[in-house]
C-alpha positions, 0 to 999 in steps of 0.5 A: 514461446517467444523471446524478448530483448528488453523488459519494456517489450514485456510492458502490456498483453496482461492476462485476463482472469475470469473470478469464480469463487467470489460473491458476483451475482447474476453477472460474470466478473473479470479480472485484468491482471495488470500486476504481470507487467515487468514493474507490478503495475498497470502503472508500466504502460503510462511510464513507457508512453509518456517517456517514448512521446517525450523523446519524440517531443525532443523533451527528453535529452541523453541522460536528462533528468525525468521529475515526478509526483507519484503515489508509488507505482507510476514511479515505479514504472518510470524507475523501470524505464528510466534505468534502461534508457539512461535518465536519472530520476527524482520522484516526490512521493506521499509519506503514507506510501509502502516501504516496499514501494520505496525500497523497490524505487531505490533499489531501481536508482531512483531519489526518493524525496518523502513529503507529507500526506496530510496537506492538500492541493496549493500546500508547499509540501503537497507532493505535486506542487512539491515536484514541479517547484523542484523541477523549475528549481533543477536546470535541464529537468523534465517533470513529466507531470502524469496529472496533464499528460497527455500521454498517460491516456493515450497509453490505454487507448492504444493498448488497454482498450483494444486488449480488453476487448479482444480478451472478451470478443468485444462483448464488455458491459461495465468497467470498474476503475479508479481513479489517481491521475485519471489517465486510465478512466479518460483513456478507456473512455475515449476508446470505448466511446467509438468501438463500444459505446453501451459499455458503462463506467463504475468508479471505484472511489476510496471513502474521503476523497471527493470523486464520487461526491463529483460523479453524484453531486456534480460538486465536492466538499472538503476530502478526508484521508485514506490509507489506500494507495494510488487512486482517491484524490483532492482534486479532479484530474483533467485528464480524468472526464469524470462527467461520463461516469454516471455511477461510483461506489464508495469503499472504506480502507477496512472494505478494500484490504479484506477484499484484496486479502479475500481475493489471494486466499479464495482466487489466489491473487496477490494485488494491492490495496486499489485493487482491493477497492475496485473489486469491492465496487465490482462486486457491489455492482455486480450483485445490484445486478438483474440481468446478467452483464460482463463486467471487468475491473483490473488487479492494478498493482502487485499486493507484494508491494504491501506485505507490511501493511495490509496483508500484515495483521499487526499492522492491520491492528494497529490501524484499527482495521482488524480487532480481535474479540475483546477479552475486558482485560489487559490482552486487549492492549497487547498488539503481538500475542505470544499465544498467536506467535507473533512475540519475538523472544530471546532465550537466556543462552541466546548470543547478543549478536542473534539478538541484535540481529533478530532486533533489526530484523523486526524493527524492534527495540526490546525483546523478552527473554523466556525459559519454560515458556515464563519471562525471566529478563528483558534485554534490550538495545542500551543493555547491549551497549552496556555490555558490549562497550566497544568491545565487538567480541562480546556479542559472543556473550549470552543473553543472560548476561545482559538481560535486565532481570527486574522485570514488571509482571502483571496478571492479564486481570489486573486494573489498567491503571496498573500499567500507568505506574510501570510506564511511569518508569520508563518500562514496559509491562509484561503480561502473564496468565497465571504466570505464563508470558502473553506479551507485552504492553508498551505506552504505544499499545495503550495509546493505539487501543485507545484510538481504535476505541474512538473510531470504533 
């Protein structure tokens, strides 16, 4: 066992997994896990390449100002390097981005300024134009501008490429990427075309943005949305050289998240969602297949940067991305289920202060009170400054002396016209089955069924 002295020395020499329980038809499939690097994702490499050469460029000066546009994972890298070198960091990112992301670049030291996600290319709010107007407008930044750096693919022709192919004795016959900046397809490309030029590119492309229309057409259309994160774009990135890719698969967002979640539960891989979407492609590639081939794709990030998303059911259903069986009454409005376990709850002698506390834990701001499993009382956030007032000692109190008792019940067969008067006064409804609590239905939950309805 060797010993390091610097967690950059830990950045690259990823361990390559060959997949055995997944559907790869006559091909054998390989998984380079890149979610092992130091900051979660391949994402590590590209920061440490482009700071090394901006230093050596003269760029870069002691405790200098680094800018960038990101989707998550190249400013996590770049926190991670920036942190042991001393350079403060601003990072522009999309507001579709996990909270984990940002609460891990936080957490590194890094200012995180939120922009839109829904605006394009040449929009004052677009998250690049964003950042370098923020960077002209900061004396003495850099903003490193991963999109046209050169850098970002040196960094896997100098490693990711010769890793790979020693892992498989150069013996490689596609590889499976996506593409954000680019900087991982026109690296790979660049290597692979001297030391192994039968070697084929696939691109993994989420369904609505335009690459795969680029690869297929040789033109692009208006782009759509995407909840994927980090690869899909609106643009083609230089550094990309998409014209040697011949062959791109189109995966949707429900595609991508059941394959990331099939990946932990059958291979026992925690990856993202881009890494869901590349092992979608691989794995239509792979069984279009008549011959056998080695082909590779890469786990490029750490799936637990997405706990609350796509490995969240809740979430999952809220985003019309996992439904259950409808039932034709009220419980199909229901998000949380108290049968599933997924209610929070009070108990009458429950304190306030575990109250609150279970409030914030779960982003919440109400919660139903039970006794022998029928809903007795809701409390929630007004009834405790109703009855707290300042006086911090009171959240000694017990719930039941809070709780607001008027509580609207209604049977799971009841007309959905029923809810409208309830939410008519500002309340939420409680549904029971044959009086047992099933949960509860907010105006929010009506209106999220009812656009799941239409994308359905």
């Amino acid at each position: 066992m060797s010993v390091f002295h610097s967690v950059t020395e830990l950045i690259g020499q990823t361990p390559l997994l060959q997949l055995h329980k997944l559907a790869s038809g006559p091909c054998e499939l390989f998984l380079k896990l890149e979610n092992q690097n130091p900051g979660g994702s391949i994402k590590d490499r590209v920061a440490l390449s482009m700071i090394n050469e901006a230093e050596r460029r003269g760029l870069l000066a002691p405790g200098g100002t680094i800018i960038e546009a990101t989707a998550g994972n190249t400013g996590l890298g770049l926190a991670l390097i920036a942190a042991q070198k001393g350079y403060s960091l601003v990072l522009v990112v999309p507001d579709k981005m996990s909270r984990e992301k940002i609460f891990h670049l936080r957490a590194l030291g890094a200012k995180v300024v939120l922009t839109r996600s829904d605006v394009n290319k040449g929009h004052p709010a677009y998250y690049q134009d964003y950042a370098r107007r923020l960077a002209q407008e900061t004396p003495g930044a850099f903003y490193i501008d991963q999109f046209n750096n050169d850098a970002n693919p040196l960094a896997h022709t100098s490693t990711t490429a010769p890793e790979l192919f020693k892992q498989l004795d150069g013996n490689i016959d596609a590889i499976v990427v996506g593409v954000g900046s680019g900087g991982t397809l026109g690296g790979l490309q660049a290597w692979f075309a001297e030391h192994s030029p039968h070697t084929e590119f696939v691109l993994a492309d989420p369904a609505g943005s335009i690459l795969a229309d680029q690869v297929e057409h040789g033109r692009y259309s208006t782009p759509g949305s995407w909840l994927v994160e980090g690869i899909g774009e609106d643009f083609i990135p230089p550094l990309a050289h998409i014209d040697g890719v011949r062959k791109a698969f189109r995966v949707t967002d429900r595609e991508a998240f059941a394959t990331a979640r099939e990946l932990l539960q059958q291979e026992g891989i925690l990856a993202g969602s881009s890494t869901g979407t590349l092992l979608s492609a691989a794995l239509r590639y792979c069984q279009a297949q008549t011959t056998p081939k080695r082909v590779v794709t890469f786990a490029c990030d750490s799936g637990n940067k997405y706990l609350s998303k796509m490995f969240n059911d809740d979430w999952m259903r809220q985003q019309g991305l996992l439904t259950r069986p409808s039932s034709g009454d009220l419980t199909d409005f229901i998000a949380l289920r108290h049968d599933e376990g997924a209610t929070v709850t009070a108990a009458p002698e429950d304190s306030l202060a575990a109250v609150l506390a279970r409030m914030r834990l779960y982003d919440i701001s109400q919660l139903p009170v039970l006794e022998n499993g029928q809903v007795v009382g809701i409390v929630d956030e007004w009834d405790l400054i109703s009855h707290v007032r300042g006086d911090s000692a009171r959240f000694a109190l017990p719930v039941k002396a809070a709780m607001t008792r008027n509580v609207e019940i209604l049977d799971k067969y009841a007309p959905e016209s029923a809810l409208y008067a309830i939410f008519d006064r500002g309340l939420v409804a409680v549904i029971a089955d044959n009086g047992r609590f099933i949960g509860l239905i907010t105006r929010s939950d009506v209106l999220t069924t009812w656009r799941n309805r239409l994308e359905q």
